[in-house]
N, C-alpha and C positions, 0 to 999 in steps of 0.2 A: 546131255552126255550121259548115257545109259552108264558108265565105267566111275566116276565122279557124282553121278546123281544131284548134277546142278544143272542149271540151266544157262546158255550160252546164246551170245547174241551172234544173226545170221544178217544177210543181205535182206533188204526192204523189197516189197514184193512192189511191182511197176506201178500199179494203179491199187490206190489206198479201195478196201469197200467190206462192209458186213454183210451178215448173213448170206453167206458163198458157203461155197463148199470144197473140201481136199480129198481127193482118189489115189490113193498109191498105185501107180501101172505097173507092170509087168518088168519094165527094162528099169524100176525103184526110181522113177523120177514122180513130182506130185504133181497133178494138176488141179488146178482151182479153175472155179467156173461160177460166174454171174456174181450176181450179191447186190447190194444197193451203194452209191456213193451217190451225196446230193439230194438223200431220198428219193433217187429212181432207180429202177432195177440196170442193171447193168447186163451187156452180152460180151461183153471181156472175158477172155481165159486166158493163162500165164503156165509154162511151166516150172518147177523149179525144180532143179540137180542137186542132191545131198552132195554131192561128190565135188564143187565146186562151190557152191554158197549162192550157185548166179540163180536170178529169174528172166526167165524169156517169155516174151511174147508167141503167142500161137492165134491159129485161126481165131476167129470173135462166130459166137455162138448164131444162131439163126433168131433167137429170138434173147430176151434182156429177163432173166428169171434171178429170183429171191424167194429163201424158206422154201427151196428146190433141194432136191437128191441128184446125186450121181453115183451110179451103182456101176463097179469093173464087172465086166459079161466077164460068163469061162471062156471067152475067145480073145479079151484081151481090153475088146474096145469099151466105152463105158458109154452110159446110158445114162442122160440127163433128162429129168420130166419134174414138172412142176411151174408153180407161178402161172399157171394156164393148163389145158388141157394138152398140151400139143410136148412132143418129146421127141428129143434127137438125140444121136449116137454120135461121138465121139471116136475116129480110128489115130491111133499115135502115131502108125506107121506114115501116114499121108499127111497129118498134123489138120482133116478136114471134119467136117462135121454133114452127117446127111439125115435131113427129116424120119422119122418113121411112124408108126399109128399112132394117134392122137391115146389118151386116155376119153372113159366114158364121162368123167366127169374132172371137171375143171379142180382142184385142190394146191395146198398149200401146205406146210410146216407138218407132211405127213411122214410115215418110215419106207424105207424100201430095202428090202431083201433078198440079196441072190439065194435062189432056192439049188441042192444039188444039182438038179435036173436041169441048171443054167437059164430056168425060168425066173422072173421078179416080181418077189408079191411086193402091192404097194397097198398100206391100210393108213385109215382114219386121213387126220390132217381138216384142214378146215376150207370150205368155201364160203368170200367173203363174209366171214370169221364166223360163218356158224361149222359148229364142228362136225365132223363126218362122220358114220360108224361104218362106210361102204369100204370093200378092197375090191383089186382086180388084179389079175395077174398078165405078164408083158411075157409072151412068147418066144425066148429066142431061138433063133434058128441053130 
């Protein structure tokens, strides 16, 4: 609680798991995406409503990603890549998820940045755990 500067306990998100990730969208709900539970990567996503306390289930990912990004486009949708070279989009309005170009190289636990120009730079990060110094940047339309 920003007002109080404590911290307050919320609703338990559906499926327990680490190293995931939270996007704040556009209409202020968060969504979380993949992570490990079990020590396997998960393709689970959940929303959750500040505005209610609840977590909801949403579509489940195309593929099970950990020490993965997910970056909100200037259009709204978000962009998940990582845990593999392979990376999808995220739209809220349709709650669906659709393929798009792979990355050149497969990475993990790297940064990713919406640039003004609603391009993403993605750098470093590690493939099987050797470290990267390569980026590349994700086109959006």
């Amino acid at each position: 609680d920003p007002l109080t500067e404590m911290w307050v306990m919320t609703n338990n998100m559906n499926d327990a798991r680490y190293y995931h990730t939270s996007s704040l969208l556009p209409d202020g709900k968060v969504l979380v995406t993949g992570g490990l539970n079990n020590a396997i990567s998960i393709n689970l996503a959940e929303l959750y409503d500040p505005s209610t306390g609840n977590w909801t289930a949403t579509s489940s990912m195309n593929n099970g990603r950990q020490l993965h990004t997910a970056s909100v486009l200037t259009n709204g949708k978000v962009l998940v890549i990582g845990d593999s070279s392979s990376a999808e989009i995220y739209d809220s309005s349709t709650e669906n998820w659709t393929m798009t170009d792979s990355m050149n190289y497969v990475r993990s636990s790297h940064t990713a940045s919406v640039l003004k120009n609603g391009n993403v730079l993605v750098a470093g990060g590690s493939e099987l755990n050797i470290a990267l110094n390569s980026s590349e940047l994700y086109q959006s339309s």
